[in-house]
C-alpha positions as CSV (number, residue, x, y, z in Angstrom):
1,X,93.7,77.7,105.1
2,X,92.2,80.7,103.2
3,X,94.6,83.4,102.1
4,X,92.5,86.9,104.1
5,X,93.7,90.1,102.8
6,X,95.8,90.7,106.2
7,X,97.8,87.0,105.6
8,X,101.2,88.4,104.6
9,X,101.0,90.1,108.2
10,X,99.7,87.6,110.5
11,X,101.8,84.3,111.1
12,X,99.6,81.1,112.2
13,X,102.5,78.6,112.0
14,X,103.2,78.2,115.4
15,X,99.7,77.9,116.3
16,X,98.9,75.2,113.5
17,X,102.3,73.3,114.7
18,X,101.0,73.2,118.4
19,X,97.6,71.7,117.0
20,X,99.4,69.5,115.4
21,X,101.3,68.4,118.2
22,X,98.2,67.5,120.0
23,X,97.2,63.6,120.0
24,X,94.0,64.2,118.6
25,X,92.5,62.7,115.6
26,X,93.5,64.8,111.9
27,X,90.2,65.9,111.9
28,X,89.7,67.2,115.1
29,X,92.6,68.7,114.5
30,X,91.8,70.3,111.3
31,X,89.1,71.4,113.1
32,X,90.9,72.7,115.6
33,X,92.9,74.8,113.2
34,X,89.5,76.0,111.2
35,X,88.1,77.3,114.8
36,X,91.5,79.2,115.3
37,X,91.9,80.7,112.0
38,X,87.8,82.1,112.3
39,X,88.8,83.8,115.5
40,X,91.6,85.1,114.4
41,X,89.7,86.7,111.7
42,X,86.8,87.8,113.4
43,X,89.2,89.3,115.7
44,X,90.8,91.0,113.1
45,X,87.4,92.5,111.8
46,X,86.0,93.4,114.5
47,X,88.7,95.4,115.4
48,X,88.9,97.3,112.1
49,X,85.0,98.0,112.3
50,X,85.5,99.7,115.4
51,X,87.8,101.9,113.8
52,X,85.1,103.2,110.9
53,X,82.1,104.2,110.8
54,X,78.7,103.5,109.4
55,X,79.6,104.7,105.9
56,X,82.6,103.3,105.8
57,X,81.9,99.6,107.4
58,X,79.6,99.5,104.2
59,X,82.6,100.0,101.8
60,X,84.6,97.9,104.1
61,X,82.3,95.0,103.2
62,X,82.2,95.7,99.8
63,X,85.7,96.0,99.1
64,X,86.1,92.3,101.5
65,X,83.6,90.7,98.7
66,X,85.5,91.6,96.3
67,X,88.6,89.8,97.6
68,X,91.1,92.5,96.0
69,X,93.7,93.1,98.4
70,X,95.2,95.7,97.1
71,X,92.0,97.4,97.3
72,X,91.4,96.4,100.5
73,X,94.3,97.7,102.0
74,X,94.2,100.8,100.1
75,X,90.7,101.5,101.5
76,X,91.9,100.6,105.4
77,X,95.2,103.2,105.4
78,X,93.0,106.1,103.9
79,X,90.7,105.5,106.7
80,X,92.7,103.8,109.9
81,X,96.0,105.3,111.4
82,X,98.7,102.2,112.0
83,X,96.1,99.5,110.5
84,X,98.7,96.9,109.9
85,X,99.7,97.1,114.0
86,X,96.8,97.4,115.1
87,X,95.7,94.5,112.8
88,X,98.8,92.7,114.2
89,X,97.8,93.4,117.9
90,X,94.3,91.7,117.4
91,X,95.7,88.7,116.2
92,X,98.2,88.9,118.5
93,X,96.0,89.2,121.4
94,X,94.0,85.8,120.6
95,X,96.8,84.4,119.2
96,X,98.2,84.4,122.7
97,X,94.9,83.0,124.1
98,X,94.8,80.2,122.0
99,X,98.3,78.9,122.6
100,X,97.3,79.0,126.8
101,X,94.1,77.3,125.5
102,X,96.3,74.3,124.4
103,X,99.8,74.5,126.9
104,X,96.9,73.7,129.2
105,X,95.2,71.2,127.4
106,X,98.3,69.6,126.7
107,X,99.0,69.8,130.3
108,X,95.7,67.7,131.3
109,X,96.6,65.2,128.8
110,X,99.6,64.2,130.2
């Protein structure tokens, strides 16, 4: 999966062992696992660009294309009180989703 500059933050373990659980083809669950890491990370984004504004969803962007982290994250805590919680709580938030998502398609499987 790709390394995002929130990573060391946000575990996906769990999530990626319960796909991997599922008796679905390798593909379908890498797929699976693609799909859950994107909304995680949209997630996490759109939540940080509700927190800026204009001006600074620009440099956001820029600072993201460069993939520096350290960057990154020194950009975010100049600009967004509590940014690694409240990055935490938007991947939290679908995190949770996603692992009713498959308890219950588990549960139809069975």
């Amino acid at each position: 999966m790709v390394k995002h500059f929130y990573s060391f933050i946000i575990e996906t373990e769990s999530l990626f062992l319960e796909i991997d659980s599922l008796e679905i083809s390798d593909s379908e669950k890498e797929h699976l696992k693609s799909l859950a890491e994107s909304h995680i990370h949209n997630s996490i984004l759109d939540s940080i660009m509700s927190e800026l504004n204009f001006d600074d969803k620009k440099m956001f962007v820029q600072h993201i294309n460069t993939k520096n982290h350290d960057k990154i994250w020194e950009f975010l805590r100049s600009k967004i009180d509590d940014i690694e919680d409240k990055i935490k709580e938007a991947a939290q938030v679908v995190k949770k989703e996603l692992h009713k998502d498959l308890k219950e398609a588990r549960g139809s499987t069975n």
